[in-house]
C-alpha positions in Angstrom: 75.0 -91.1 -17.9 77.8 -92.9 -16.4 76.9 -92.1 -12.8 77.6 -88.4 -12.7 74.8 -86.4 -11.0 74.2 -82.9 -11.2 73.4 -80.8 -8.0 71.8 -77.7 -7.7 73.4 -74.4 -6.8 71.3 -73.9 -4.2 72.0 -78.0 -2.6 75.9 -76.8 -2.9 75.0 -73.7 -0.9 73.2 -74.8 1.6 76.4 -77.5 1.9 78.4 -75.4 2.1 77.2 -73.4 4.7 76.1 -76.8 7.3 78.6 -77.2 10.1 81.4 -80.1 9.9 81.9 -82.5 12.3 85.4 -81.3 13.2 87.6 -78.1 13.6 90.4 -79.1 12.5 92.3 -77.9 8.8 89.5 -79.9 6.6 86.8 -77.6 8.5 88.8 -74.4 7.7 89.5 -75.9 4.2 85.4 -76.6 3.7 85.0 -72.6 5.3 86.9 -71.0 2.7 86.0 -72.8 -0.4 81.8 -72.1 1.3 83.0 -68.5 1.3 85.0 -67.9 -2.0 81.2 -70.3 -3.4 79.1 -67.1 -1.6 80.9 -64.8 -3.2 80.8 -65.3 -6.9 76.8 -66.2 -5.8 76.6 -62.7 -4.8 79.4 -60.6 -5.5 80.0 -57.5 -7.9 77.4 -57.6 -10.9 79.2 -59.0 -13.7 81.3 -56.6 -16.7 78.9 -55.0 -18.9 78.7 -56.4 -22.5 81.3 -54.6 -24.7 80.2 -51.4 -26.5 79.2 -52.0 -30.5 79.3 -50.0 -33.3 76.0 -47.7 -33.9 74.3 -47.1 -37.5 71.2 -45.3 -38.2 69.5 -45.5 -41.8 66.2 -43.8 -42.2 64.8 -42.8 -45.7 61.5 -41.5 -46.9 60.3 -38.9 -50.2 62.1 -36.1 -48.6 65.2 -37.2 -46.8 67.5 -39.8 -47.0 69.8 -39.8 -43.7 72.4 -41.9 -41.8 74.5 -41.7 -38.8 77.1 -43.8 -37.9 79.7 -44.1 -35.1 82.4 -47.1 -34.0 82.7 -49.0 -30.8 85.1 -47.2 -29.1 82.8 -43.9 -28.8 79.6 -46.2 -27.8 81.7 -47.4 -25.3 81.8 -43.6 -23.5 77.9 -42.4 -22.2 79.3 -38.5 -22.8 79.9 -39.2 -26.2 76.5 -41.0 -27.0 74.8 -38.4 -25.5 76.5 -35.7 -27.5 76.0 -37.9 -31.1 72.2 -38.3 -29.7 71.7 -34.8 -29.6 73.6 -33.9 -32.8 71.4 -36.7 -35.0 68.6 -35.9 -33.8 68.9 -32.2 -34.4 70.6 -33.0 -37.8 67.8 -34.8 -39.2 65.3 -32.9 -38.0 66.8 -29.5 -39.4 67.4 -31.8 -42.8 63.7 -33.0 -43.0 62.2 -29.7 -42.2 64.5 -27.9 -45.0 63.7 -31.2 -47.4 60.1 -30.7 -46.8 60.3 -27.0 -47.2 62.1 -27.2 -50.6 59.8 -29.8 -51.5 56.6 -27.4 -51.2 58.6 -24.8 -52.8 59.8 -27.2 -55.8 55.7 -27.8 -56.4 54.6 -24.7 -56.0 56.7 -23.5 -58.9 56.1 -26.4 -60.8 59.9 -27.7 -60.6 61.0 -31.4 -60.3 62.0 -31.9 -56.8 65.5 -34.2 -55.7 65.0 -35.8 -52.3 67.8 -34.8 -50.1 70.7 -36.0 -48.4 72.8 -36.3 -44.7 75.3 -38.7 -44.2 77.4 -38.5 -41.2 80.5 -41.2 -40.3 82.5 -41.2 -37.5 86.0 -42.9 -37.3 88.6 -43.6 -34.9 92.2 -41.8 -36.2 94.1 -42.6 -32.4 93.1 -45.0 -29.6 95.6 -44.7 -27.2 95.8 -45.2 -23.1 95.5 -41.2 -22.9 93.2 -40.1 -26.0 90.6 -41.2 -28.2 90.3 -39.2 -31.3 87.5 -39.3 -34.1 87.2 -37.8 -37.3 83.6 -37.7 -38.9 82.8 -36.8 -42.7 79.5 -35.9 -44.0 77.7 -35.5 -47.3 75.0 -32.9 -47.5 72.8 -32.9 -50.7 70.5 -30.2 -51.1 68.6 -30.7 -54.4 71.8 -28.7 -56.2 74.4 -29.7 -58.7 76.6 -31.7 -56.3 76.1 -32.3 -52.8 79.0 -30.8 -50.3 81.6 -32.8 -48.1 82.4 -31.8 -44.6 84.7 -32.9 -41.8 84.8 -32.7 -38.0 87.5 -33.7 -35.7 86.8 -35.0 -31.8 89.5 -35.6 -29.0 88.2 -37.2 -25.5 90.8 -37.0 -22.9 90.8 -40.7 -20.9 92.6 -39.6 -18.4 90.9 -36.3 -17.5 87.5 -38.1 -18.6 86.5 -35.2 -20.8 86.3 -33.7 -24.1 88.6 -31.5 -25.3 90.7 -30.1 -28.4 93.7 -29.6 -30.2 93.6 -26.2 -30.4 93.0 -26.6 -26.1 96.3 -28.8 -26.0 98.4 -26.1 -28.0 100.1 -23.6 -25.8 98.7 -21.2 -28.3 97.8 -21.5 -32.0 100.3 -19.0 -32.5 102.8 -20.7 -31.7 101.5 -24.5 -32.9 101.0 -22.5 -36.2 104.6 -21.5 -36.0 105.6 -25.0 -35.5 103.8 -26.8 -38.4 103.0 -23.8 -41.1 106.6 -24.9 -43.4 105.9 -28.5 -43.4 102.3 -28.2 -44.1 102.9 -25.9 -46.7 105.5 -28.1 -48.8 103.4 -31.0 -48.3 100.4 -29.4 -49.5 101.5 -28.4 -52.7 103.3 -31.7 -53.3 99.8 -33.1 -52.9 98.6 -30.0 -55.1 101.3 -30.6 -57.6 100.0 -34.6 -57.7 96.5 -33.9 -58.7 97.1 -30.9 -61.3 100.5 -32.2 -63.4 102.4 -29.6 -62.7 104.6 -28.0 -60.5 102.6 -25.0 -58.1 103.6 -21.2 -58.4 102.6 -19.4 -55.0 100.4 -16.3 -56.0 97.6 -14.5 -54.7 95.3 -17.1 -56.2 93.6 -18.8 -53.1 94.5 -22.0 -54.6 98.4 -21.4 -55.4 99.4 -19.4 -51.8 99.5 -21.7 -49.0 96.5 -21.5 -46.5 96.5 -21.2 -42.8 96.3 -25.0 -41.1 95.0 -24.0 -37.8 91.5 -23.2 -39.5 91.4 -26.2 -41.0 90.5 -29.8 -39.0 93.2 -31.2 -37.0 93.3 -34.8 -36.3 95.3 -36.8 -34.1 96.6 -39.6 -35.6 98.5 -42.9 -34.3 99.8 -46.2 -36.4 100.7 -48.0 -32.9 98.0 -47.3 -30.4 100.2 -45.9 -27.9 100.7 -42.6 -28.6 99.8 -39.6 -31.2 102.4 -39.8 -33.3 101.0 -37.2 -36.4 98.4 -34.6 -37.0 96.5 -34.7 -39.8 95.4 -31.4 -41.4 92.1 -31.9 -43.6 91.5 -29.1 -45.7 87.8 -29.7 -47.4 86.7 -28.8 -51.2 87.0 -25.3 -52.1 89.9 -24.4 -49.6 93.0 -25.3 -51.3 91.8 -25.9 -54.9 88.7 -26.0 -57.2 85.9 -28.4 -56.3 87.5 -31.4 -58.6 90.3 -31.5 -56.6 88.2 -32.3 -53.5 89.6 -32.7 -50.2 93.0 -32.6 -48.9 94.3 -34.7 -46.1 98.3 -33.6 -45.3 99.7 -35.9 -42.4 102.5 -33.8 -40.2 104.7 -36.5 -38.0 105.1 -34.8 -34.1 108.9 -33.6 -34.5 110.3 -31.2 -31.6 108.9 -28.3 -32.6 105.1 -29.5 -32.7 105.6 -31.0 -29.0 107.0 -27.7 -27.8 103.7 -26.4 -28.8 101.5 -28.6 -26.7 100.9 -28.0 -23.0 103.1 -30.1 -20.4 100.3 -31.5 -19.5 99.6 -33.3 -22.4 102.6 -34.2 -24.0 102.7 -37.6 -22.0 100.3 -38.2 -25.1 102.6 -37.6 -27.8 105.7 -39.1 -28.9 108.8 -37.5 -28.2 110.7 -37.3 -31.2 
């Protein structure tokens, strides 16, 4: 063992803590090295283990559900507390409708097709002042094609709340003002992508340009520092036919967007 010996903590502490022979600076030196030993013995409880991702799977004859959130939202107890309560009343809804079609299905002597909820949760910005999320979910009913759906989430750091883009506009009036030509163009550029051809406005809900601020806005960022883009999702059926599905149309922060956010909350956004 080569002559090293190991002594226990509580040897070293109780060392540390017998008086030396002399007051001069190798007493003093002894003293503080005793004290700096007491206090990692009993100091401040060490950092909680970092946050991980969550996933819930759960299938049976009736429902087949999942839930899913990343690290970053584990690591705030608000948020956990809200995704509790939404998954748990999510599936329970889903299984009581499964269970209710599935009586229904026998009854009449029909097949019945086990449902579906799927629910994911990503991080779209992580910066020093937000955290934003943007979840999709898949619903199956038992019809022809299940439905996607999107939800976007902004949690103010610095205020330690949630809030919303539409709360950090100075008015959707205005932020509609500020974004409606851009969005438009970029939409049917991304309409003109998926159909071949070139899009005529019209009266046609899938040729005029729809209103962005009741679709989801996401905040965005590529660097981590600030939101530098908004991301309008528009889901199936709102700017074109179900094959199309969804739209995602990214809008960089220029001038005008920032005018349109409180001065409160543009120390979160670039400035262009």
């Amino acid at each position: 063992m080569g002559g090293r010996v190991l002594i226990p903590a509580a040897a070293l502490l109780a060392a540390a803590c017998t008086p030396a022979q002399d007051n001069g600076a190798g007493n003093a030196t002894a003293n503080a090295a005793a004290s700096r030993f007491v206090g990692n013995m009993v100091g401040a409880e060490p950092p909680a283990p970092p946050a991980k991702p969550f996933a819930e799977k759960d299938k049976n004859a009736f429902l087949e559900f999942s839930y899913a959130y990343p690290a970053q939202a584990a690591a705030v107890p608000f948020l956990v507390e809200k995704f509790a309560k939404e998954r748990a009343s999510s599936k329970a809804d889903a299984l009581a409708m499964a269970k209710e079609d599935s009586a229904a299905a026998k009854e009449s002597g029909f097949p019945f097709r086990p449902h579906s909820v799927e629910t994911q949760w990503r991080v779209t910005a992580d910066t020093p002042r937000f955290l934003a999320l943007q979840s999709e979910s898949y619903v199956y009913t038992g019809g022809a094609h299940g439905m996607t759906g999107y939800e976007a989430l902004l949690w103010d750091k610095a205020r330690k709340r949630e809030t919303s883009v539409k709360a950090v506009m100075t008015s959707p009036t205005a932020f509609a003002a500020a974004i409606r030509a851009p969005f438009c163009a970029a939409l049917d550029k991304q309409r003109a992508e998926k159909r071949g051809e070139p899009v005529v406005r019209g009266d046609d809900e899938f040729t005029k340009c729809i209103d962005p601020i009741e679709q989801i806005l996401v905040p965005t960022s590529k660097d981590g520092k600030l939101i530098d883009s908004i991301t309008v999702v528009v889901g199936p059926y709102n700017a074109g036919p179900y094959a199309e599905g969804s739209y995602e149309v990214p809008l960089p922060v220029d001038a005008a967007m920032r005018k349109a956010i409180k001065t409160e909350y543009q120390d979160g956004f670039v400035a262009p």
